[in-house]
TISETI-37992 format. One line per 2 residues: number of its first residue (from 0); their letters; for each residue x, y, z of C-alpha. Coordinates in Angstrom, 1 decimal, always signed. Layout:
NUM> A> X/Y/Z  ...
! end
This chain:
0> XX> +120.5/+76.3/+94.2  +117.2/+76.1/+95.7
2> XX> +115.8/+78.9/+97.8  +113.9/+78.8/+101.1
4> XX> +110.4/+80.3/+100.6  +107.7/+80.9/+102.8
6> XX> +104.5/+80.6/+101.4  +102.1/+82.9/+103.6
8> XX> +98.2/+82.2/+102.6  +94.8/+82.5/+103.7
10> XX> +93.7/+78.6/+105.4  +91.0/+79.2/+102.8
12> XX> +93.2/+79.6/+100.4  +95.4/+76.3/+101.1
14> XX> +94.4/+74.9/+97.8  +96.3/+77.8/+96.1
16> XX> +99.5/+77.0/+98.5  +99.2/+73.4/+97.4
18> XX> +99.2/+74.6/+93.3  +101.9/+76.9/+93.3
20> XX> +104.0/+74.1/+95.5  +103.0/+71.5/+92.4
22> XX> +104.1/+74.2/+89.5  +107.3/+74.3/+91.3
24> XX> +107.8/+70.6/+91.3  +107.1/+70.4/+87.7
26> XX> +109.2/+69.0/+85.3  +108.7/+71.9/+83.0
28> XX> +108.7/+74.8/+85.6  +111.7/+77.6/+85.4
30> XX> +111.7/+77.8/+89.2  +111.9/+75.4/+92.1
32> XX> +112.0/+76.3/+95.9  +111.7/+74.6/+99.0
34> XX> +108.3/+75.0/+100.8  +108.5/+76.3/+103.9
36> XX> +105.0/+77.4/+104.8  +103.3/+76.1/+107.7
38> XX> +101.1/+73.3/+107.4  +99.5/+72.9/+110.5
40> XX> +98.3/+74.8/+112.6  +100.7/+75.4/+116.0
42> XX> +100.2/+75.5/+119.2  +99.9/+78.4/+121.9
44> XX> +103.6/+79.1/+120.6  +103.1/+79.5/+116.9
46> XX> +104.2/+82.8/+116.3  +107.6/+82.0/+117.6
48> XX> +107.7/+78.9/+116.0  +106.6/+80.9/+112.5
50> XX> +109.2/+83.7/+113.1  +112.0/+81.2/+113.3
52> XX> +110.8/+79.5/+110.2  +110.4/+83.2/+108.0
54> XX> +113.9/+84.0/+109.1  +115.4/+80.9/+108.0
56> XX> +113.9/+81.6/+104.5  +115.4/+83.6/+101.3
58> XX> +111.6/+84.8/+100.6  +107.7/+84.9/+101.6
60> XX> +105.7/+84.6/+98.5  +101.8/+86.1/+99.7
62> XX> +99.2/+84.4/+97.4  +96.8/+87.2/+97.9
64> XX> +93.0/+87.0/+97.8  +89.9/+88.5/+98.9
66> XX> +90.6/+86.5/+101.8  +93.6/+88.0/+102.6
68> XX> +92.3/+91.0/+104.5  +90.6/+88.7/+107.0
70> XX> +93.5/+86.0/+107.5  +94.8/+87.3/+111.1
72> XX> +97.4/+84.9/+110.7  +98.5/+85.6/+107.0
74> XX> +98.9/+89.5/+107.3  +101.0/+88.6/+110.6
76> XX> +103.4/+86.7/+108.7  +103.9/+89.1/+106.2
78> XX> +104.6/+91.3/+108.9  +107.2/+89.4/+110.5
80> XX> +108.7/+88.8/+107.6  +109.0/+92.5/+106.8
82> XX> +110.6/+92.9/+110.3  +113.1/+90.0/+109.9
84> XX> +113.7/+92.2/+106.7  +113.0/+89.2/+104.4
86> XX> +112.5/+90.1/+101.3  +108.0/+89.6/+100.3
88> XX> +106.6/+89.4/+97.3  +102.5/+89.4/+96.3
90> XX> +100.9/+86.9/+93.6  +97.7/+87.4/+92.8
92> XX> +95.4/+83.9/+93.9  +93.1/+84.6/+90.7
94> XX> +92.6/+86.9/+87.9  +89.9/+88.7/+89.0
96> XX> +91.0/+89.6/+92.7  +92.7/+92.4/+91.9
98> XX> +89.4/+94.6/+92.3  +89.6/+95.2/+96.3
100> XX> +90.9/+96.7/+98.8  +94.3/+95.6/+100.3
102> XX> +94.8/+95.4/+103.9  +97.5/+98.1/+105.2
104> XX> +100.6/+95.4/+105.4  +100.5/+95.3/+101.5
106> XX> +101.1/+98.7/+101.4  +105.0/+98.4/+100.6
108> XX> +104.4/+94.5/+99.2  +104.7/+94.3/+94.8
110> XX> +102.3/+92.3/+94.0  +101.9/+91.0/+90.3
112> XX> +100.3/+88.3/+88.0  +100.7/+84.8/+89.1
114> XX> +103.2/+83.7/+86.0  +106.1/+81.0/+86.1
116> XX> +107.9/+84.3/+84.7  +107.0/+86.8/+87.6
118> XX> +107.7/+84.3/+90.3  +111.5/+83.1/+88.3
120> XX> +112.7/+86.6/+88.0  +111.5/+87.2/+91.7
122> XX> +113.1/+84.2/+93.6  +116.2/+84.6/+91.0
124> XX> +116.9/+88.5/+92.0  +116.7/+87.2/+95.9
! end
């Protein structure tokens, strides 16, 4: 069965949303989920649209970058998420951004190595 996940990126990192949705519509891929991430922008309401979205989900997958610690909107769904205790996890957007400091709402968030493996065992243990 396919889960719900919320993708929760930086809008400069949208390119990274729109890879991780294309791995898990591969043929080959040991995972498949049903995008749920917001994909443009909302109005004055947003947040309350957002919420209802997170809560509907099984998951919210951060991709998380050196952009992360500036993305208002990003850290805010992580946060919501948290309170509507659904259950985060943190990928890594490239290689080399582990090397910086992580903004306070991925204090309590695992993040690890973007793999087909790291993200199956995740969305298969939710």
């Amino acid at each position: 069965m396919k889960k719900r996940i919320f993708i929760s990126f930086a809008v400069e990192d949208s390119n990274l949303r729109d890879f991780l949705v294309g791995q898990a519509r591969n043929d080959n891929s040991p995972f498949e989920f049903v995008d749920m991430s917001v994909k443009e922008p909302w109005d004055s309401e947003w947040k309350t649209k957002c919420r209802t979205k997170i809560k509907s989900c099984d998951g919210l997958i951060a991709i998380v970058t050196q952009n992360t610690k500036k993305a208002s909107g990003q850290l805010w769904e992580i946060n919501c998420a948290k309170e509507e205790f659904v259950p985060c996890r943190g990928i890594w957007g490239h290689n080399n951004d582990t090397n910086f400091n992580l903004p306070e709402e991925l204090d309590d968030v695992t993040i690890v190595k973007w793999s087909w493996e790291n993200i199956k065992n995740w969305l298969d243990r939710i």
